[in-house]
MIDOSE-1310 file (N, C-alpha, C; in nm, 2 decimals, decimal comma, always signed):
residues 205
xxxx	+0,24/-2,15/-1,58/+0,27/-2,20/-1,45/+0,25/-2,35/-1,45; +0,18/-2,39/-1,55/+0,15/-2,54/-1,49/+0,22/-2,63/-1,58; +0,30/-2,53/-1,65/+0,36/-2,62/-1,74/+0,54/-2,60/-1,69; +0,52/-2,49/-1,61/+0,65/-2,48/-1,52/+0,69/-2,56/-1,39
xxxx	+0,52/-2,62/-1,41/+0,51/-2,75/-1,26/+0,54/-2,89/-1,36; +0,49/-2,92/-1,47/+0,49/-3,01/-1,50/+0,70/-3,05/-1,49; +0,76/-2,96/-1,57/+0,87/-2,99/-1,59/+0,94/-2,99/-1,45; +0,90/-2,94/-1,35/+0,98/-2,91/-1,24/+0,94/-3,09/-1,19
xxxx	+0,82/-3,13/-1,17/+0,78/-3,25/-1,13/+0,86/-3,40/-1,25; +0,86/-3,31/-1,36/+0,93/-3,47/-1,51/+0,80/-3,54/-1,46; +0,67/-3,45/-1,49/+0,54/-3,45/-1,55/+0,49/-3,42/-1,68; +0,39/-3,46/-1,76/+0,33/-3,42/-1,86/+0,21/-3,33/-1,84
xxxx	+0,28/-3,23/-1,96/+0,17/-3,11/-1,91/+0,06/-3,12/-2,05; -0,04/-3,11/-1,99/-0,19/-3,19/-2,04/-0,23/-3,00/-2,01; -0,28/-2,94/-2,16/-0,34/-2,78/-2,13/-0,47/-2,87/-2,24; -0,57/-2,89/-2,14/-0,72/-2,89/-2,20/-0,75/-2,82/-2,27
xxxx	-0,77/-2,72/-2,23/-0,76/-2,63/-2,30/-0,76/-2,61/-2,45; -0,65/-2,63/-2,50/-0,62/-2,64/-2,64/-0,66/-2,78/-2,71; -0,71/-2,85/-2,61/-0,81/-2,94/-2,70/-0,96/-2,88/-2,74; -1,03/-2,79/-2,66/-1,14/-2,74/-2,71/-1,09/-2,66/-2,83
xxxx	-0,98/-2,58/-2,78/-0,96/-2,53/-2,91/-0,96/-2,60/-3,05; -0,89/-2,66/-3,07/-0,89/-2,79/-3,17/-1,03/-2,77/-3,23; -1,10/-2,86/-3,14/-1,27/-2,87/-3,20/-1,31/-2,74/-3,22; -1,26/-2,63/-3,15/-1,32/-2,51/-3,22/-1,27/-2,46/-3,40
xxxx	-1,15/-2,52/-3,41/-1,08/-2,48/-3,53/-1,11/-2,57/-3,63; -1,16/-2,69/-3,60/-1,26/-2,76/-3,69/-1,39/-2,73/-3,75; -1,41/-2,69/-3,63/-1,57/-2,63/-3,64/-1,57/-2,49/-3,76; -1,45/-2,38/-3,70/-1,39/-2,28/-3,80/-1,40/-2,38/-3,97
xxxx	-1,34/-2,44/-3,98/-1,27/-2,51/-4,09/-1,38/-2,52/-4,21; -1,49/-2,60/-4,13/-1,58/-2,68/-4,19/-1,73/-2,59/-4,18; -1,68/-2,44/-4,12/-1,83/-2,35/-4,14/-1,94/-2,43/-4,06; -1,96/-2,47/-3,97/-2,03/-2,58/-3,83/-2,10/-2,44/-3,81
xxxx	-2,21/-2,45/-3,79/-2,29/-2,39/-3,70/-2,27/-2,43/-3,52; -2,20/-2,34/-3,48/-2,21/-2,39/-3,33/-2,29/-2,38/-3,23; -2,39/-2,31/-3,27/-2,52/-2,33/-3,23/-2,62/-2,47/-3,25; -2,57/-2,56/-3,31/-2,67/-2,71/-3,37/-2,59/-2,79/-3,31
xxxx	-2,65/-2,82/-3,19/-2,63/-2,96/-3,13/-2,58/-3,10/-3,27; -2,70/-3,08/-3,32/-2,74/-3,16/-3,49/-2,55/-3,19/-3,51; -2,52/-3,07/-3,54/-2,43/-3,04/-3,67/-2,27/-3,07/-3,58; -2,29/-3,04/-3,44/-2,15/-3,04/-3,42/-2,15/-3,19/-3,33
xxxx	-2,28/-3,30/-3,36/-2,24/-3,40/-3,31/-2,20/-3,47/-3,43; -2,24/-3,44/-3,52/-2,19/-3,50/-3,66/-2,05/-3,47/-3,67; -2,03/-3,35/-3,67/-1,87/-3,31/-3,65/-1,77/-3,39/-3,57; -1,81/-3,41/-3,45/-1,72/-3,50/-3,31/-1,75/-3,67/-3,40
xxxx	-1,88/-3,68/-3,46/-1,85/-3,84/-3,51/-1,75/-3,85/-3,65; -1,71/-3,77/-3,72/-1,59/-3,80/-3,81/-1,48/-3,77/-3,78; -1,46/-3,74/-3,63/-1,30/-3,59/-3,58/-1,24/-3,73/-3,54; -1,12/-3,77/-3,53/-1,04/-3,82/-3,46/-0,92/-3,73/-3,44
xxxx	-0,92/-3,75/-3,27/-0,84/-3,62/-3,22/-0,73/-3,70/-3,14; -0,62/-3,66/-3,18/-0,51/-3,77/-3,06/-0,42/-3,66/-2,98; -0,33/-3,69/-2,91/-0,26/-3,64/-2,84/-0,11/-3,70/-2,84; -0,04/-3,66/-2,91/+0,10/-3,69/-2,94/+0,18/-3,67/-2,90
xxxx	+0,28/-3,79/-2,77/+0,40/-3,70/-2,69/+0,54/-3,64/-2,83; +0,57/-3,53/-2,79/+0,72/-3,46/-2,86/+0,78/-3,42/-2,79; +0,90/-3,37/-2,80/+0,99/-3,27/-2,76/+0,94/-3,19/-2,72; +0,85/-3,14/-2,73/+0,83/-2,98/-2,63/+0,67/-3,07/-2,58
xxxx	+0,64/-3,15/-2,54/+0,53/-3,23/-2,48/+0,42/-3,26/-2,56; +0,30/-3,29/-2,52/+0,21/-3,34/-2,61/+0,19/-3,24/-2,73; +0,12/-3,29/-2,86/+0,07/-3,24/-2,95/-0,06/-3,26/-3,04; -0,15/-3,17/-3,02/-0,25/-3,22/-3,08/-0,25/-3,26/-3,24
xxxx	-0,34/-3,36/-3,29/-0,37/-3,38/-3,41/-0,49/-3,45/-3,44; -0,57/-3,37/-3,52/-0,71/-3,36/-3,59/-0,73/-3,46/-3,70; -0,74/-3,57/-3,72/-0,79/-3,58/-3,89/-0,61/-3,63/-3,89; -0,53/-3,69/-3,82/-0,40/-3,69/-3,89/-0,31/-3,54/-3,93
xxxx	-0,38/-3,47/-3,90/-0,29/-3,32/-3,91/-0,25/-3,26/-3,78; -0,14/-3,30/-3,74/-0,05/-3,17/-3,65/-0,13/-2,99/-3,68; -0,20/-3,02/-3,51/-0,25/-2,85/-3,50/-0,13/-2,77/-3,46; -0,10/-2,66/-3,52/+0,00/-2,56/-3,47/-0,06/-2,51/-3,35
xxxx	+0,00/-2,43/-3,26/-0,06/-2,40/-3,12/-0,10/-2,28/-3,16; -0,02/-2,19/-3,25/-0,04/-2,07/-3,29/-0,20/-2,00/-3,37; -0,24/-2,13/-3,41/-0,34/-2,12/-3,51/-0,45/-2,15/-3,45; -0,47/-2,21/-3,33/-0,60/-2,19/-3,26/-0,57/-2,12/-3,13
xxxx	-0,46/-1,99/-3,10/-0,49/-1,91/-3,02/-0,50/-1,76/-3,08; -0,55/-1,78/-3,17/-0,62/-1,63/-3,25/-0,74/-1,59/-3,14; -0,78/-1,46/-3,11/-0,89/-1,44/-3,06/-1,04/-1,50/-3,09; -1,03/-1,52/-3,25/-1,14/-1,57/-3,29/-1,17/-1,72/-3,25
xxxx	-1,08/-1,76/-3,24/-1,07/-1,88/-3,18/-1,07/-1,92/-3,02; -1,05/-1,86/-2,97/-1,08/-1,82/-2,83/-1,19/-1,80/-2,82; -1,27/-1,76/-2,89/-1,39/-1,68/-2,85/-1,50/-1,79/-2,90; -1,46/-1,90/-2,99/-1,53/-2,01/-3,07/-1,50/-2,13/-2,94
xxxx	-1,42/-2,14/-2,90/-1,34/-2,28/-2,80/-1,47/-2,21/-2,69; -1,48/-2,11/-2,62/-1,53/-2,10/-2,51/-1,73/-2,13/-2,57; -1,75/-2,09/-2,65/-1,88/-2,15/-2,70/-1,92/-2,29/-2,71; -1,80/-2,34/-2,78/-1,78/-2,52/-2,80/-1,81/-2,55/-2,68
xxxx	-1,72/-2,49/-2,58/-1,72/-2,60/-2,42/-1,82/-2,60/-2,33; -1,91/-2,51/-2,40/-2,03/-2,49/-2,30/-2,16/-2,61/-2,33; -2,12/-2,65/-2,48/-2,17/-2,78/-2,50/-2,13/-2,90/-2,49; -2,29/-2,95/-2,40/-2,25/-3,12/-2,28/-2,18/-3,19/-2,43
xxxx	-2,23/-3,22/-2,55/-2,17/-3,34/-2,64/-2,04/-3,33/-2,62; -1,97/-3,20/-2,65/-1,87/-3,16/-2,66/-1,76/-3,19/-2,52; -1,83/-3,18/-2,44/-1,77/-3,18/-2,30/-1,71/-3,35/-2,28; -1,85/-3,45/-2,33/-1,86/-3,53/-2,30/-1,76/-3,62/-2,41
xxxx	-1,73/-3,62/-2,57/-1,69/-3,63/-2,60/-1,52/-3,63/-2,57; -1,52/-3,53/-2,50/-1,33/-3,49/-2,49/-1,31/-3,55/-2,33; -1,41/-3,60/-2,26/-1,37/-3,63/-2,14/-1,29/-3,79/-2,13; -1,33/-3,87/-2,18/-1,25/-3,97/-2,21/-1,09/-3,98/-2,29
xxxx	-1,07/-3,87/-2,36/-0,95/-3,84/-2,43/-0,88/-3,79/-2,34; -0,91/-3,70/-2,26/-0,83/-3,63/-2,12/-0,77/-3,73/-2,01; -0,89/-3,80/-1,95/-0,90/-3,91/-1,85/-0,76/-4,02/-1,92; -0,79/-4,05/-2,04/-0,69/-4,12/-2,09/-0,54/-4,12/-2,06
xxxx	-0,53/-4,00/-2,06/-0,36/-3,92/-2,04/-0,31/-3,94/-1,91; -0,39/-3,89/-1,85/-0,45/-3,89/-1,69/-0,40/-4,02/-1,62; -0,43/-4,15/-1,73/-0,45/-4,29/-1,66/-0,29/-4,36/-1,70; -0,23/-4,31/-1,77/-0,10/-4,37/-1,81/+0,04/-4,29/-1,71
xxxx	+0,03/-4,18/-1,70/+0,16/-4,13/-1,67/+0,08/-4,01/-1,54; +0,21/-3,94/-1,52/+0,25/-3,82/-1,41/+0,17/-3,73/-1,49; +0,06/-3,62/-1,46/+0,01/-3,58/-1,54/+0,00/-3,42/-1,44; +0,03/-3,27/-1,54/-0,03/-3,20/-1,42/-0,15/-3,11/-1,53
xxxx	-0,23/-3,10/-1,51/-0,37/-3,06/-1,60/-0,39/-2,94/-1,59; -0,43/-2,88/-1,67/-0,44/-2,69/-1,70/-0,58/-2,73/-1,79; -0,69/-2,66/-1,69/-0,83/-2,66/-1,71/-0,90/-2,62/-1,64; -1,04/-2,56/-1,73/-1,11/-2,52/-1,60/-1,25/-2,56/-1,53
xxxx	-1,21/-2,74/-1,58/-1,30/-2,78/-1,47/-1,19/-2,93/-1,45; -1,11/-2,91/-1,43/-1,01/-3,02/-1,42/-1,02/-3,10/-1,31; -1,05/-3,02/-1,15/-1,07/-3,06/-1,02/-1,25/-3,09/-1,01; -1,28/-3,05/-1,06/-1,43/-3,07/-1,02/-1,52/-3,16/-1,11
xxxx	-1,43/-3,18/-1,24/-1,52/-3,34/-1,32/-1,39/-3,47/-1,39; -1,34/-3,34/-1,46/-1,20/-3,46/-1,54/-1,15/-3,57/-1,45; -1,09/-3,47/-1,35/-1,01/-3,50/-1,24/-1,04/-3,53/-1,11; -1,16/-3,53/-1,07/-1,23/-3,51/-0,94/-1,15/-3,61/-0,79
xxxx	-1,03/-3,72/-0,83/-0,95/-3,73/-0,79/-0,82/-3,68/-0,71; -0,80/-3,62/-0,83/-0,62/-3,59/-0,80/-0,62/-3,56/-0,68; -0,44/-3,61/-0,65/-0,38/-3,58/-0,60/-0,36/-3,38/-0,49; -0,36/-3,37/-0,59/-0,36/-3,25/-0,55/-0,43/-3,12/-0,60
xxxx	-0,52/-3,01/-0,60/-0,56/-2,97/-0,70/-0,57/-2,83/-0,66; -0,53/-2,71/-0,78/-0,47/-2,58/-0,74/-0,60/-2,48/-0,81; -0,65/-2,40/-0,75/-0,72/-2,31/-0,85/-0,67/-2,18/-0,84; -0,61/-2,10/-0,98/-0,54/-2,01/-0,98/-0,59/-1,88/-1,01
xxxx	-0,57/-1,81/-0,97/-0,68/-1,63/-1,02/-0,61/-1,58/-1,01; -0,62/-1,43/-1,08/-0,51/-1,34/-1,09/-0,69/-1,16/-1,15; -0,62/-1,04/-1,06/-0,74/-0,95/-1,13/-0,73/-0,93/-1,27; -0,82/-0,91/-1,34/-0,83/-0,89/-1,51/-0,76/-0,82/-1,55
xxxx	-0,73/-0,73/-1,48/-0,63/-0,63/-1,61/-0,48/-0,69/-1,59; -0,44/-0,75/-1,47/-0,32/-0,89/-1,50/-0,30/-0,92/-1,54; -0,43/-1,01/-1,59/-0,45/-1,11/-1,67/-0,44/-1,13/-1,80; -0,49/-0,97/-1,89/-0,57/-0,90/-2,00/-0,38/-0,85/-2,02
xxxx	-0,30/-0,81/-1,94/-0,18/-0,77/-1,96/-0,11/-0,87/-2,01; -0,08/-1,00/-1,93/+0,00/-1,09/-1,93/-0,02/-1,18/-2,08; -0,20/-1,20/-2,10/-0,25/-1,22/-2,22/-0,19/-1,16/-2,36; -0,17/-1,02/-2,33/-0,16/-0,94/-2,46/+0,02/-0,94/-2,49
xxxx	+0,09/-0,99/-2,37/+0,27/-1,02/-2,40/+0,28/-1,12/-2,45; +0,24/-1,23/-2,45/+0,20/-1,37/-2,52/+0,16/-1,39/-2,65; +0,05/-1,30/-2,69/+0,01/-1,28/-2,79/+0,12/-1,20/-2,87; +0,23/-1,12/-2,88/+0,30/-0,99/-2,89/+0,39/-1,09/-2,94
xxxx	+0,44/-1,20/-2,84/+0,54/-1,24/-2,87/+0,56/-1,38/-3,01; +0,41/-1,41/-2,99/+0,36/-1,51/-3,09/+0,35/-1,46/-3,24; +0,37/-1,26/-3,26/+0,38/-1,22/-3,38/+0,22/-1,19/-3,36; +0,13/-1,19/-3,28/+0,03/-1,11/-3,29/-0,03/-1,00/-3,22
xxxx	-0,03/-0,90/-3,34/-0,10/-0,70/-3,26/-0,22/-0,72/-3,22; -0,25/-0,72/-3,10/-0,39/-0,64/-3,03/-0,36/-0,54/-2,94; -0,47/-0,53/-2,94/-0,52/-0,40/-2,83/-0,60/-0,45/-2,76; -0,47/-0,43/-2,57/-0,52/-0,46/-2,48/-0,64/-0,43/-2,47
xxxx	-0,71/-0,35/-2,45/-0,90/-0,34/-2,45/-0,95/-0,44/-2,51; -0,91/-0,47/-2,61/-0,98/-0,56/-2,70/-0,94/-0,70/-2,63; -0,80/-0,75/-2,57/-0,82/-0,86/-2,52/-0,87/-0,85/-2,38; -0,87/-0,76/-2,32/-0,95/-0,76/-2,17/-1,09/-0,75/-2,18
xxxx	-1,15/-0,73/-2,30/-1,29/-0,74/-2,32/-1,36/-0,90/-2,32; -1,23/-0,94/-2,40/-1,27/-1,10/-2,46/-1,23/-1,13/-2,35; -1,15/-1,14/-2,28/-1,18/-1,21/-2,15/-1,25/-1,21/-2,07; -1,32/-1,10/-2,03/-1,44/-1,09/-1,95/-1,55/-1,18/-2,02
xxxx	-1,54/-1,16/-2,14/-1,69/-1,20/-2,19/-1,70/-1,37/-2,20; -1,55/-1,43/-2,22/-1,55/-1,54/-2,14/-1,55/-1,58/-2,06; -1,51/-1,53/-1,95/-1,47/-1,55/-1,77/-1,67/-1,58/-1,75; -1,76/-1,48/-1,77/-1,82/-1,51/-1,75/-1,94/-1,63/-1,78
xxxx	-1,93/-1,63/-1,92/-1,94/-1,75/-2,00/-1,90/-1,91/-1,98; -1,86/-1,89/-1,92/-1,77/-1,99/-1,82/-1,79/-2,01/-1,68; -1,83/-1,92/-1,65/-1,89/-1,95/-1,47/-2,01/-1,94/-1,48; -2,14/-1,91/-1,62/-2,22/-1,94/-1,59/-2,27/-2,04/-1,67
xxxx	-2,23/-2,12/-1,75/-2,27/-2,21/-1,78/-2,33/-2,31/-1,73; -2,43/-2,38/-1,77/-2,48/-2,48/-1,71/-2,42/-2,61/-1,72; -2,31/-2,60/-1,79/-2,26/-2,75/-1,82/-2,11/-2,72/-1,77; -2,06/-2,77/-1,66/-1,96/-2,78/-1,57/-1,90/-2,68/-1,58
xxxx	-1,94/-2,57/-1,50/-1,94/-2,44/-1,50/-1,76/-2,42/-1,46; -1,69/-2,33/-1,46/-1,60/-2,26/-1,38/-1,59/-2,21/-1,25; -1,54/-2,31/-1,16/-1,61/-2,33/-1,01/-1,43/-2,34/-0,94; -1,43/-2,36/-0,86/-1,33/-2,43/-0,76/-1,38/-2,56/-0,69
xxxx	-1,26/-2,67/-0,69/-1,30/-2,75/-0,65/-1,33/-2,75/-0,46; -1,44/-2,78/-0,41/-1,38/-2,77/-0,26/-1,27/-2,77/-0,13; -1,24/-2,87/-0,27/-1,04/-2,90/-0,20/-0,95/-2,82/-0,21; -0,97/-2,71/-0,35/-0,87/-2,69/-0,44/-0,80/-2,59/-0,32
xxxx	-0,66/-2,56/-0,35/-0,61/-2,46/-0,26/-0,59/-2,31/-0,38; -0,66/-2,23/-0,31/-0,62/-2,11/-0,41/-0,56/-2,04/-0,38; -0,48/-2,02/-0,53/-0,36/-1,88/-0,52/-0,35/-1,78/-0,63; -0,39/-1,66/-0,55/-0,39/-1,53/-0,61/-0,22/-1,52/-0,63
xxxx	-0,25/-1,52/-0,79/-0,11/-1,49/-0,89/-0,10/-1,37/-0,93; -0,17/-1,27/-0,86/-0,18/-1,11/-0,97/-0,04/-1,06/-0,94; -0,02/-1,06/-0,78/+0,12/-1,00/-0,77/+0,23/-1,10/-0,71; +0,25/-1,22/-0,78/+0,36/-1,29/-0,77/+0,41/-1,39/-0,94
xxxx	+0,56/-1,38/-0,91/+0,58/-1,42/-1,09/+0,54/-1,58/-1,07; +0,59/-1,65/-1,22/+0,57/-1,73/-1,22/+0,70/-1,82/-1,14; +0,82/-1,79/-1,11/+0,87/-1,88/-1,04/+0,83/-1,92/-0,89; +0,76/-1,80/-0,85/+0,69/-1,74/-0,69/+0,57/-1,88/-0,71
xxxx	+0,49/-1,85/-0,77/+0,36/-1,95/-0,76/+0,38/-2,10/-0,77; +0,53/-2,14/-0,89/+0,56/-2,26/-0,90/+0,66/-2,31/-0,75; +0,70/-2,23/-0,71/+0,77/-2,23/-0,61/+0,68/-2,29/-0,48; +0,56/-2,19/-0,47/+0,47/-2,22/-0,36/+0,41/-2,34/-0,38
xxxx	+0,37/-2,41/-0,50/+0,27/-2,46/-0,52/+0,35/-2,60/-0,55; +0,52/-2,61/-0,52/+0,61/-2,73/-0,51/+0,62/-2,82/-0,36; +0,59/-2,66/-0,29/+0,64/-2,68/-0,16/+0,47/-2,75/-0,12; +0,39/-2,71/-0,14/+0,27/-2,80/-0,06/+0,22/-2,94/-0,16
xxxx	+0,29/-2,95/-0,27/+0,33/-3,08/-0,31/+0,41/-3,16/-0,23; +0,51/-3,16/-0,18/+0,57/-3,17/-0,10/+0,55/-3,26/+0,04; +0,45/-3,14/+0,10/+0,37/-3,17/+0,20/+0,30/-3,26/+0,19; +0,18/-3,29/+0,08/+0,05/-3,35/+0,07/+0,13/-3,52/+0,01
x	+0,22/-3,53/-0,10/+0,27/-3,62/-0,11/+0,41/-3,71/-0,08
């Protein structure tokens, strides 16, 4: 959806997201204990991580290597990114790389603390929910389509065990921003939500 806003606006769609990933698939790479503060500040001081506009919009790269998108949305990897992000170095590290994007162009951000620290400005700021087995559904056609088999249980597990992992962290938890306007996506598609969420753009600016 937010990448269905970006194009509807001839905005850059900025998914944070897959920059934790990144550092998680480094971390993978190089056997990092992600538990050692120690070891994964050592890690973030040799990483140079950029953000490369293309044809299909930004692209991450590590070390000079183009990350495929495919290869850090493995479950295991998902499951390493959400551990990464709960650490401040980590947090603190990628916040200036984000902010950066942020400060040059039309930007619409897919994150989940985007309104309440990255972004504590914007313009306008949307927090989106949908019930888990929606979610855990919509997850497992994506995955399907990417050439990868699971089983739904298995990714509606990992989602929960994230979801919560994420709203309780102590380090810029998974919140809503005060402002944010929220919209339950469980039972509307995605042209429904981009649709709604053009029209109170609209309004606000």
């Amino acid at each position: 959806m937010a990448k269905c806003l970006a194009a509807r606006l001839g905005y850059v769609y900025l998914d944070t997201g897959a920059l934790y990933r990144a550092i998680a698939w480094k971390v993978q790479q190089e056997q990092v204990d992600a538990t050692s503060l120690r070891q994964i500040q050592s890690l973030l001081a040799r990483t140079v991580l950029r953000l490369m506009p293309g044809k299909k919009g930004l692209s991450i790269w590590v070390d000079g290597q183009a990350i495929d998108q495919e290869v850090i949305r493995t479950p295991a990897i998902s499951q390493l990114a959400s551990c990464v992000a709960a650490l401040q170095p980590v947090r603190d590290w990628l916040l200036p790389v984000q902010r950066e994007i942020g400060g040059e162009v039309g930007v619409v951000a897919e994150g989940r603390d985007m309104g309440t620290r990255v972004f504590p400005s914007a313009d306008v700021k949307f927090f989106l929910d949908a019930d888990l087995e929606v979610r855990a559904n919509r997850r497992q056609q994506e995955m399907v389509q990417q050439g990868q088999e699971i089983h739904l249980k298995t990714v509606r597990e990992d989602m929960a065990v994230r979801d919560d992992r994420d709203r309780t962290r102590t380090v810029d938890p998974l919140r809503p921003a005060p402002e944010a306007i929220m919209i339950d996506t469980s039972q509307r598609s995605v042209e429904e939500v981009v649709g709604h969420m053009m029209e109170i753009i609209a309004d606000r600016l």
